[in-house]
N, C-alpha and C positions, 0 to 999 in steps of 0.2 A: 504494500500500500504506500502512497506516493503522503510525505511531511505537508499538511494543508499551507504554513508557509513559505516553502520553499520551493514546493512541486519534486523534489528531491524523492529518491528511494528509501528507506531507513535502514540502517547498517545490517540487522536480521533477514531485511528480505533482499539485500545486494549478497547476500550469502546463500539466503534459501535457491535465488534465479541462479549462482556462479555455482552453486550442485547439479544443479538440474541441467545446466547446460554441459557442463562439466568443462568450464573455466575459470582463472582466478579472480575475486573480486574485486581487483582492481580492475579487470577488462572490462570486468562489469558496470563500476564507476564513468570508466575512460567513455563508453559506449552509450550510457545516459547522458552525460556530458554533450558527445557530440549530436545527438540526437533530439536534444532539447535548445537544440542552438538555431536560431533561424538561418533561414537561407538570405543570399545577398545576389539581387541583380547584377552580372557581369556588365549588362550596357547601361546601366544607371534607372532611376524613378520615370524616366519620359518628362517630368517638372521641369528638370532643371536643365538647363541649355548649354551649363556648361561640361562639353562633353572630355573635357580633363581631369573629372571629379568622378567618373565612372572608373570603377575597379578594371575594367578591357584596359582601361587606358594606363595603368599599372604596369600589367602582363606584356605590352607588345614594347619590342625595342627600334624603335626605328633605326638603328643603326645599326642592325641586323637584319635587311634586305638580301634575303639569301646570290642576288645574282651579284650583287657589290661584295659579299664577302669573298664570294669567288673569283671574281675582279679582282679585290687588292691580293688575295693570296695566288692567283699569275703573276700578277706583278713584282708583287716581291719574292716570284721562283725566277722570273725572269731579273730582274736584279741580281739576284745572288750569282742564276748562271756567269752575267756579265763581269762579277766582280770576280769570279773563279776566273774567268777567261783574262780577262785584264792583266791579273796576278799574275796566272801561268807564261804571259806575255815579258814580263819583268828579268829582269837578271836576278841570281839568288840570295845577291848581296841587298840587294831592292825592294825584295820581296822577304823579308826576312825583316829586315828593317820596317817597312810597312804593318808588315802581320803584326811585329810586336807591338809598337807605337799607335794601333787604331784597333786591332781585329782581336787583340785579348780580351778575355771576361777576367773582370779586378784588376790588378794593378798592371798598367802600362808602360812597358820600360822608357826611361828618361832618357834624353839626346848624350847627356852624362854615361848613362849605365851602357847604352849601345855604343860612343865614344872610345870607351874602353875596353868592351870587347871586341871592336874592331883595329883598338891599334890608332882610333884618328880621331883629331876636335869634333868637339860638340857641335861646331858650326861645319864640318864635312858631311856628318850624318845627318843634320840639318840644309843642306845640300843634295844629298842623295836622296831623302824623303820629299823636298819639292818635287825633285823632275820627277821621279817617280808617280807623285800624286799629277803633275800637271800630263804625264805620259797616260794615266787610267783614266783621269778625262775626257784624254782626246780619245781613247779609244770608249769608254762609254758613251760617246758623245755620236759615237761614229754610227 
């Protein structure tokens, strides 16, 4: 029998129905609960006019237009291909230098730290990463 109150089950009989059905009475709580909940228009009352305050309008993401998502991820397959090709284009001392200085994940080695593994100033391998960078240009470019 349902508490005149609350409309609620009483603890005896959320026990008697979780025997009977032969589940725990918490699922039995959890299932009044949902049960005793109203339902909510997805496209809003029809009153109100503003159709931004409808729950639909929640749920949809406009910037998940499935034919644009597909779009930007060619794009940026074809990106990648181009920077693959660019690179492989490079001399090894070029590409080694680039890779580390732009294309690592966390810490990027310094014009310093590549300096010294190469044997030459910071403003050489500041030198060799220009042309470098202004050579995957033109070739992205192309």
């Amino acid at each position: 029998s349902m508490r005149p109150d609350t409309g609620t089950l009483h603890p005896e009989d959320v026990q008697t129905v979780a025997t009977h059905l032969g589940v725990k009475p918490e699922e039995v709580v959890e299932m009044e609960t949902r049960l005793s909940g109203r339902d909510v228009a997805l496209e809003g009352s029809g009153e109100d006019d503003d159709e931004h305050a409808a729950p639909i309008a929640w749920l949809s993401d406009p910037h998940a237009e499935p034919s644009e998502v597909l779009e930007r991820m060619q794009h940026t397959r074809l990106q990648e291909e181009g920077l693959r090709s660019a690179l492989a284009q490079l001399d090894e001392r070029s590409r080694a230098i680039v890779q580390r200085r732009w294309l690592t994940e966390g810490d990027s080695a310094t014009l310093h730290e590549l300096a010294s593994e190469y044997g030459v100033s910071a403003e050489r391998i500041r030198q060799i990463e220009a042309k470098a960078m202004q050579r995957m240009r033109g070739l992205l470019s192309a």
